[in-house]
N, C-alpha and C positions, 0 to 999 in steps of 0.2 A: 097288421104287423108293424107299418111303422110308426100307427097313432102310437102302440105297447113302446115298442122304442125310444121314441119322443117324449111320453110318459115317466118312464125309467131311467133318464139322465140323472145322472146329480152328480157327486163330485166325481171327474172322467180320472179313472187311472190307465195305468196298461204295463205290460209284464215284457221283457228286454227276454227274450229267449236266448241261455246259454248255449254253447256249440263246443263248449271243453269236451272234448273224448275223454279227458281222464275222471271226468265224474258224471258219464253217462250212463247210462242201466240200460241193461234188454226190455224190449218194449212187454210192457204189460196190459192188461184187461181193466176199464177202471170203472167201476159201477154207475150207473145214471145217476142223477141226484134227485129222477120221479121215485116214487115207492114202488118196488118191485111184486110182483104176483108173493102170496106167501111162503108156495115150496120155493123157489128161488130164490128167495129173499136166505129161508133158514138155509137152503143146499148155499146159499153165499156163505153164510156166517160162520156153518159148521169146516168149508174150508179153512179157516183161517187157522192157523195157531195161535199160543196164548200170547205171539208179539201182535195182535190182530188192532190194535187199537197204533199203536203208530204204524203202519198200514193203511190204516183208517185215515190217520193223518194225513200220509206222504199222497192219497189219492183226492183228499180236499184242497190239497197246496194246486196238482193239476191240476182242477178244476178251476183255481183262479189263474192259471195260463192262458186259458181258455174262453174267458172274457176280453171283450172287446170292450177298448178305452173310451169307445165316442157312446154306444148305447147302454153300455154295464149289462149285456147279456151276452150268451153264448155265441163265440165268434159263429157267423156264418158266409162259405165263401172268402174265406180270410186272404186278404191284398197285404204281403212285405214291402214297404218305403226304404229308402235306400239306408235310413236310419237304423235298419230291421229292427225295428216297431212294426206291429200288424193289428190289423185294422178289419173289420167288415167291408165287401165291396161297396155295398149297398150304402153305409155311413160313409167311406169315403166318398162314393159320387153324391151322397147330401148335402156333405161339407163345400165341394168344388162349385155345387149349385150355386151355391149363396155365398161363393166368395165372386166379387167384379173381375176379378183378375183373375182368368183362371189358366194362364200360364204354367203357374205352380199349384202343388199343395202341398199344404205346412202342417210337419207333425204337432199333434199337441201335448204329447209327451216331453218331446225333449226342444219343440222350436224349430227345427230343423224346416228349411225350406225345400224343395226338389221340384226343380224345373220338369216340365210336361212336353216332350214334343207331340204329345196326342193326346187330346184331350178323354179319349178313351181309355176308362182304368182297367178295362180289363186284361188289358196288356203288359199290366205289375204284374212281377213274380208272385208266387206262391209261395206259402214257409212249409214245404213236407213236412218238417217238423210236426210244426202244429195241426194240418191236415192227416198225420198219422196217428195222433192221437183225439181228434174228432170221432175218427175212425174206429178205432180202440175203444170211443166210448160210447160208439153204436155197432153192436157185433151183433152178427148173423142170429136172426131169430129159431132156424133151425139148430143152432149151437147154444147147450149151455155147460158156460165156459164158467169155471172159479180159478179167482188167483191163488197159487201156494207157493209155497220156499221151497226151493230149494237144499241138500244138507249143506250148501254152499254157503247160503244164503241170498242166491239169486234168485230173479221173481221168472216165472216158465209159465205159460199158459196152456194147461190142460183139458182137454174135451173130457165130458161126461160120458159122449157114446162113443166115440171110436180114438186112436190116436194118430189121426191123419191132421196135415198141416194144413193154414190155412191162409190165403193169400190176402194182406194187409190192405190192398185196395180194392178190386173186387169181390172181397173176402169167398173166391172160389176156395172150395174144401179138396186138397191133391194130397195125394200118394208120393207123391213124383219130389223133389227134391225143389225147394224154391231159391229164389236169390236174394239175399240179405246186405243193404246197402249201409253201410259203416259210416254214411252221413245220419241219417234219420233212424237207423235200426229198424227201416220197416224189409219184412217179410214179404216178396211180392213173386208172382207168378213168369212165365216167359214173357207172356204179352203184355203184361201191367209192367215187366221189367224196361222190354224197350222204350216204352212211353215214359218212364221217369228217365232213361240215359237220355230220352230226345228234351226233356225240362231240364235235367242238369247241363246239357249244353248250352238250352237258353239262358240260362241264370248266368253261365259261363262270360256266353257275350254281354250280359249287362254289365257283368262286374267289367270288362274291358270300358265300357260305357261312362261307370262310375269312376275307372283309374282315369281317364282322358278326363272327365271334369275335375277330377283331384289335381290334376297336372295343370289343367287350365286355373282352379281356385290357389294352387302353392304358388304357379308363376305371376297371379296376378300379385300375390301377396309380397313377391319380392318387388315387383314395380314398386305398391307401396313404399316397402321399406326404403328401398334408395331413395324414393321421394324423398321420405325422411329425416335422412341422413343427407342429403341434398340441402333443406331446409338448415338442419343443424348445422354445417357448412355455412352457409350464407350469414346462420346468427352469428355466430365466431367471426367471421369475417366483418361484421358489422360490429361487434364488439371490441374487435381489437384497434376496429380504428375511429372507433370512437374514444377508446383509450389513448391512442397515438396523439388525435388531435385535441385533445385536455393534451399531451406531457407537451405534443408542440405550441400551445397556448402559454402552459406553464415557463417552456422555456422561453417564449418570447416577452413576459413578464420578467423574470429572471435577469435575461440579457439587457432590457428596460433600467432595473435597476441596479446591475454594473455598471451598465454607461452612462447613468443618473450622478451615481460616487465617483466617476472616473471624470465627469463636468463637472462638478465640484471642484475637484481636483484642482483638474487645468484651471478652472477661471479664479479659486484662489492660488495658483503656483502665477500667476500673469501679474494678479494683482501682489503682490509682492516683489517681482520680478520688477514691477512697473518702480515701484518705490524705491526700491536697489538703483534702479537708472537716475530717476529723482536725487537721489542722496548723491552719488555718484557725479552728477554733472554739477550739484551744488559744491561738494569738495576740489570740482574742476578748475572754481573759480577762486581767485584768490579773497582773504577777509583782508586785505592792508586797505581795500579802499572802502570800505565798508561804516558804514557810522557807526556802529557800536559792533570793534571786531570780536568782543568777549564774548557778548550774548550769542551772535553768530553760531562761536566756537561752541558755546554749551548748546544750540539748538543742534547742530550737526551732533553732539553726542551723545543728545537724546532721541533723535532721531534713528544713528546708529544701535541703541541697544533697541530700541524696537522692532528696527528692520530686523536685527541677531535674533531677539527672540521668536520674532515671527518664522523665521528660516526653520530654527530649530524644532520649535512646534509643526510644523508643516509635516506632512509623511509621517507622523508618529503612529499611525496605526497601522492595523496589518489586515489587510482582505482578505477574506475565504469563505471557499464553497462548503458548505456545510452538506454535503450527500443524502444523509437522512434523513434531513429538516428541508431539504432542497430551498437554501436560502444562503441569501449574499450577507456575510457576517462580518463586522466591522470589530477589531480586537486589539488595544490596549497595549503597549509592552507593559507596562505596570500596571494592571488592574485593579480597581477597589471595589468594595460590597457599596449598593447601592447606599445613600445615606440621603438625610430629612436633614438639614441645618436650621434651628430657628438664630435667633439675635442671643449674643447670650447675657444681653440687658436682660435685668426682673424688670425693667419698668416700660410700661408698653409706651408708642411713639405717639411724641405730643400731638394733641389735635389740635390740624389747622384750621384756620378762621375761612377757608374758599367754600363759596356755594356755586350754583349754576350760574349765578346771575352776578357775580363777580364782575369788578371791571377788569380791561383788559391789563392796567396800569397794574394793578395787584396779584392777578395771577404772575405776569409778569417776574414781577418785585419774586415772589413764591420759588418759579422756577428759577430765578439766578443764588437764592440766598437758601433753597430750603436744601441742605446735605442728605441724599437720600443713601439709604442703608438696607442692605438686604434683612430682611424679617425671612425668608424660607430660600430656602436651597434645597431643589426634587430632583430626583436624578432617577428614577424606576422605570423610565423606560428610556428606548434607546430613538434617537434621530427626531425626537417633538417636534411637532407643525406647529397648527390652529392652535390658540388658548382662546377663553371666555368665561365672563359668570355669567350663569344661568339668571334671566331675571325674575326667578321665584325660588323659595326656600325649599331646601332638603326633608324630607320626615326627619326628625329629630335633632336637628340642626336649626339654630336663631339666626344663619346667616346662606346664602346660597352657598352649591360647591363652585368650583373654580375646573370647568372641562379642558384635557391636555387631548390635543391628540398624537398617538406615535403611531407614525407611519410606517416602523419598521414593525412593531409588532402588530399592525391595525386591529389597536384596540385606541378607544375615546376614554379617557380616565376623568373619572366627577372624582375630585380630592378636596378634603377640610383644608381651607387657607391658613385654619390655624398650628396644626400638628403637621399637616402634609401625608393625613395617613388615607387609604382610596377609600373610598363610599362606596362608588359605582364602577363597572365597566360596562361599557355599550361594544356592543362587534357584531359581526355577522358574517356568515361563511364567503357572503361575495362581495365584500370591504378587502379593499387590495392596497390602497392610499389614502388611509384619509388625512388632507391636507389643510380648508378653511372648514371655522364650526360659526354659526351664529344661530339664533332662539327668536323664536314667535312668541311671545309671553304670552298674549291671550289664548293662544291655542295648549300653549307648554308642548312646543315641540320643537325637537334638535334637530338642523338640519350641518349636512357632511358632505363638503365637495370629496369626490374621491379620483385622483389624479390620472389612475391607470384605470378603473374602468369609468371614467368621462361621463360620469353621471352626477347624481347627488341622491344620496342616502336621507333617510326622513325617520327620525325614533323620536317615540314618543318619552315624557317624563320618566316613565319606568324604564325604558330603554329598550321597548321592544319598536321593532321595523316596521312601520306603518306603510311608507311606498317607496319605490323611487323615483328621480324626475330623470327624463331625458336620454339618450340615447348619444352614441357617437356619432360625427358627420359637421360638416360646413354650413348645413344652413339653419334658419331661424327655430329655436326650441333642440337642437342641437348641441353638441358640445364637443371639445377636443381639448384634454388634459386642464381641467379647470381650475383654479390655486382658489385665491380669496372669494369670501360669498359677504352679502350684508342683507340683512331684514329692512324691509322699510314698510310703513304703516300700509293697513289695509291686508292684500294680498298679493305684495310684490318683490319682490326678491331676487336680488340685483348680480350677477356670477359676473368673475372676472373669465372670460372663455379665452384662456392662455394661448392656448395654440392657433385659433381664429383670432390673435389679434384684436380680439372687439370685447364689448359689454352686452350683456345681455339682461331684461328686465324680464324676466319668468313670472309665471302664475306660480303661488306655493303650492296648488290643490295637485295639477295633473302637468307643469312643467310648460304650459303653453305659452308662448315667447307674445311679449307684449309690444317691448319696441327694443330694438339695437342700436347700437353706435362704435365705429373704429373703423378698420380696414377692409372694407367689405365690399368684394369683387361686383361684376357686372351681373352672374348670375344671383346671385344673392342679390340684388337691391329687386330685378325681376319678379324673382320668386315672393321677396316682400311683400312690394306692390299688390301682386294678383293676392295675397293673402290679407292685405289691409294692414300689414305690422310696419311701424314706426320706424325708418330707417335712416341711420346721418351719419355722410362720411367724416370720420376723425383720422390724426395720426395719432394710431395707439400701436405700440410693438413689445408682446410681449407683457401685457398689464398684468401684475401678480397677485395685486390686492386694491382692496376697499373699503370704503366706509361712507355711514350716511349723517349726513347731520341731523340737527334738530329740524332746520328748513325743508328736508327733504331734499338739500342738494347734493351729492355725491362726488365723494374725493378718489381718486384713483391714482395709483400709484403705476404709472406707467414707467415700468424697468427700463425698457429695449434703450429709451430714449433719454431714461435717468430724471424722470422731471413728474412734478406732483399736478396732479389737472384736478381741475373743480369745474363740473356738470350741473346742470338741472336735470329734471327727472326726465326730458325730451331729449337729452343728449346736445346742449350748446352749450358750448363752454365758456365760461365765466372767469376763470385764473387758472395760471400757469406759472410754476415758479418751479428754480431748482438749475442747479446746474455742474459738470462730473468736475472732480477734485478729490483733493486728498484732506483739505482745510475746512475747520468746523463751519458746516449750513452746506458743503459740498456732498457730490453723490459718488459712492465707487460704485457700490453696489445693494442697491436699496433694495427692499426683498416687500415688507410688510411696514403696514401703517395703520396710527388710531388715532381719537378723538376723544379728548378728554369731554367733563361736562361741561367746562366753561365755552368747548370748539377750537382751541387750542391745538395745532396737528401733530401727533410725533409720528417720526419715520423711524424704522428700523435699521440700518444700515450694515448689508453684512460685512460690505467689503474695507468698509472704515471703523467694525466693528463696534458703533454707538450707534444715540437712540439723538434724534435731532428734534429737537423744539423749536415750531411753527409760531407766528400768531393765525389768529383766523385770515390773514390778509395774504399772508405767505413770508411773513416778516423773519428774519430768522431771531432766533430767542437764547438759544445754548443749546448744548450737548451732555448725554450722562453718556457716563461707563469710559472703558477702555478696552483694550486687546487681553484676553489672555484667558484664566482655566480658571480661576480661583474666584469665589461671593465677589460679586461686583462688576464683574468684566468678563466680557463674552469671543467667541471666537467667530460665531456667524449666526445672529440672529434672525431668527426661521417663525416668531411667530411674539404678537405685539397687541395687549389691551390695556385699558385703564376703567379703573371701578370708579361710582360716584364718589369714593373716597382719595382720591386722586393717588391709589394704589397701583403704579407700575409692573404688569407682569410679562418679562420676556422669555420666550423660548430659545434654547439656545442648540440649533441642529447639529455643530461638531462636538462643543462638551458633552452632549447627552443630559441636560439639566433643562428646569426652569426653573426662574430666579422671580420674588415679588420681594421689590424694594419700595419702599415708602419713606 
């Protein structure tokens, strides 16, 4: 029997018996599916009426009730799973044999698993159901019974020989009135009756059995869910302050750059303030004893409309929060559309006779005699830093661009020197200040101190972000709000580190600090030491910018202390010149500084508002420009190069302009 079994698998089904009352039928008689004796077979056939063929039907449909899903033959012994799917006994303890875990057994109709406190199946319920129509399709061989209709159309099981009733489970033949149970519609006797009320109670208690695991399976299932919601809690919570702590980053940037414009401020309202006292104590004194009391007089009253103009120029703009750009906006009483100014000569600017190798007597002679004149006036963005030309050429351009950086919109602008119109923009979502630019030509790469996040930015010729160097912090390969950078041969790379008071010499590749030099604590020289990095105390305070010669020695512009210092690449210093004033070759407020190609130095001066001419010794030479808004004169020069064409370009941080005069 159960090689046949085993045999006869193949695709397993199995039939979900309904229990609707309202589409149940009185139980009927339902032919075998072996070939019947012949009279029987025609006494079947001749009952039927002319509906006999669906008949025929509705007792084939049975018959696939009646198969069992694990061997595809005639249930026997059929065992209910709490699924009610029903099963063979015998195929369900096959199945349990051959599972390791035999805890449970898993329907395989629907999946279902049902825990086993006994490993013994005999102890499943029974489906009456389908045990009464087993039943039904094995009737009493003393009986032969044919199905007919009813004029109802209900199906009645009639005897051939007598019309006595006959009991559905151990099909005794009574006279006697039987009990009909309105679950299964079976027909059953006194004693066959109590035996199914003593099984409908056991099924009773299962189903308590099965409500108590439903209760225990829904409760477990809310644990779950509050798990869940526990979890989605925690991410919200995580999210929102991770939001907070971006708006409070943001706003401590923000607040950075108010009190960046508000030190501005103050230190041009001082310097001016300073000058008013100047002028002031000079009128104090009287001109009768004076050598020359005229000239005096007109120096006092040109002095005076400068100081006036200054005054008045001061506070002309207006500050604001801009809420939905979440930015500090600097705004004009009289505003203009951005505009490009060339020369409005046709005839381009005579060339002059200066090469590298110029003496110094002639460059000289150059800067006192040559009149320099604005060729472009740019004004497209707002608050310029860094300038530079690139030293290699544009696609489609015979001469490099000319890089601007604006710090307030931090974007790097590549612009034609000739028209002034942009080529390029370089940026990047975490460019917050970019302040000094200088260029690796043999690599063709841009590198971008960036002041607020105290790194340095790295794009390549097309301008995308190849790395950045460094991190915030005090010690060596470090950095804290960094201003001016300069390239030096090789792979060295020289940052002015503003807020540590020092210089620092970088690798370009990965930012690693080669040697130091400035004001550099006890921990710091330690920390060096065990590192093997180059370290030399200087007084630097506050260095804002840089430059490298041709010798590879380095010029640094040391603000705090207003004076220019010349380096080797070991950090010893070689010259020192400069000293604070208001008189040309003096310092108020020097910001940025270059080198021409002859080594010639200019400084930028904000607070004296011109550009001061060195020789290479520290000699003073002259001054360009003056105060004011208009081509030629500046208010606070923020950013300072010269091309091998001894082409001057300054940036100018309160007009919002850069100016290239030659």
């Amino acid at each position: 029997m159960n090689q046949e079994r085993t045999m006869s698998r193949g695709i397993r089904s199995s039939r979900l018996i309904s229990y609707d009352d309202t589409a149940r039928s009185p139980p009927m008689a339902v032919p075998m599916r072996n070939r019947h004796p012949e009279g029987s077979s025609a006494s079947f056939r001749n009952s039927y009426d002319p509906g006999s063929r669906r008949d025929h039907s509705m007792s084939k449909n049975i018959e696939q009730l009646l198969i069992c899903g694990l061997c595809e033959l005639r249930l026997t012994v059929p065992k209910m799973l709490n699924c009610q799917h029903t099963f063979c006994l015998e195929c369900l303890e096959e199945c349990l044999h051959k599972q390791t875990d035999r805890s449970f057994i898993g329907c395989i109709t629907c999946g279902t698993k049902q825990l086993l406190k006994d490993p013994d199946l005999t102890v499943l319920p029974s489906n009456l159901h389908i045990d009464n129509m087993l039943q039904m399709m094995h009737p009493a061989p003393s009986l032969s019974s044919s199905l007919i209709r009813s004029p109802v159309g209900s199906y009645q099981l009639e005897n051939n020989l007598t019309s006595t009733l006959q009991c559905s489970k151990c099909q005794t033949v009574s006279e006697t009135t039987l009990h009909k149970c309105d679950h299964c519609m079976s027909m059953l006797c006194a004693i066959c009756w109590l035996g199914h009320v003593d099984e409908l109670a056991r099924q009773v208690g299962q189903l308590e059995g099965q409500l108590k695991s439903a209760i225990e399976k829904l409760d477990h299932k809310l644990i779950n869910y509050k798990s869940r919601f526990s979890e989605i809690n925690d991410e919200i919570t995580a999210c929102f302050r991770d939001k907070m702590l971006a708006l409070q980053r943001q706003q401590t940037e923000l607040l950075d750059s108010s009190q960046g414009i508000l030190n501005d401020a103050v230190c041009s309202h001082e310097l001016v303030r300073e000058k008013i006292d100047q002028l002031l104590a000079s009128i104090g004194r009287p001109i009768g004893g004076a050598l020359d009391p005229v000239q005096l007089y007109l120096k006092m009253h040109k002095d005076m409309s400068v100081v006036l103009e200054e005054v008045s120029l001061w506070g002309r703009e207006r500050i604001l929060f801009n809420r939905e750009k979440l930015k500090v906006e600097t705004i004009f009483d009289a505003p203009t559309a951005p505009t490009v100014k060339r020369s409005s000569s046709a005839k381009a600017a005579p060339k002059h006779q200066l090469h590298p190798n110029s003496s110094e007597t002639t460059v000289v002679q150059f800067y006192k005699s040559h009149v320099y004149k604005p060729r472009l006036l740019w004004n497209h963005c707002q608050r310029p830093t860094g300038v530079g030309f690139a030293p290699w050429n544009h696609d489609g351009l015979e001469k490099p661009l000319l890089y601007v950086a604006g710090s307030e919109c931090r974007i790097v602008f590549g612009i034609d020197k000739t028209n002034g119109h942009i080529v390029q923009k370089i940026t990047h979502e975490e460019l917050s200040y970019p302040q000094g630019i200088t260029f690796d030509p043999e690599r063709k790469e841009l590198f971008v101190s960036d002041k607020w996040k105290h790194c340095i930015f790295v794009f390549s010729q097309e301008g995308q972000l190849l790395r950045k160097l460094c991190t915030k912090g005090d010690q060596a390969g470090q950095l804290r709000s960094p201003e001016g950078i300069a390239f030096c041969t090789g792979d060295c790379l020289f940052v002015c580190d503003t807020g540590n008071d020092r210089i620092q010499c970088l690798s370009t590749t990965d930012g690693k600090a080669y040697s130091q030099f400035g004001r550099l604590t006890k921990d710091q020289l330690i920390k060096a030491s065990q590192t093997k990095i180059s370290s030399r105390m200087v007084d630097l305070k506050n260095p804002t910018d840089i430059a490298v010669q041709k010798n590879a020695s380095v010029l640094v512009l040391d603000a705090g202390n207003r004076r220019v210092k010349l380096f080797n690449k070991y950090g010893e210093q070689l010259l020192e010149f400069g000293q604070t004033g208001t008189i040309n070759g003096q310092f108020q407020y020097p910001e940025v500084i270059g080198v021409d190609p002859a080594g010639f130095i200019l400084v930028g001066d904000g607070g004296n508002a011109k550009i001061l001419v060195y020789r290479p010794n520290g000699q003073f030479v002259t001054a360009l420009g003056s105060r004011g808004d208009s081509a030629g004169k500046f208010n606070w020069i923020s950013g300072l190069c010269v091309s091998k064409d001894w082409e001057i370009v300054i940036s100018d941080y309160k007009n919002h302009a850069v100016q290239l005069i030659s």
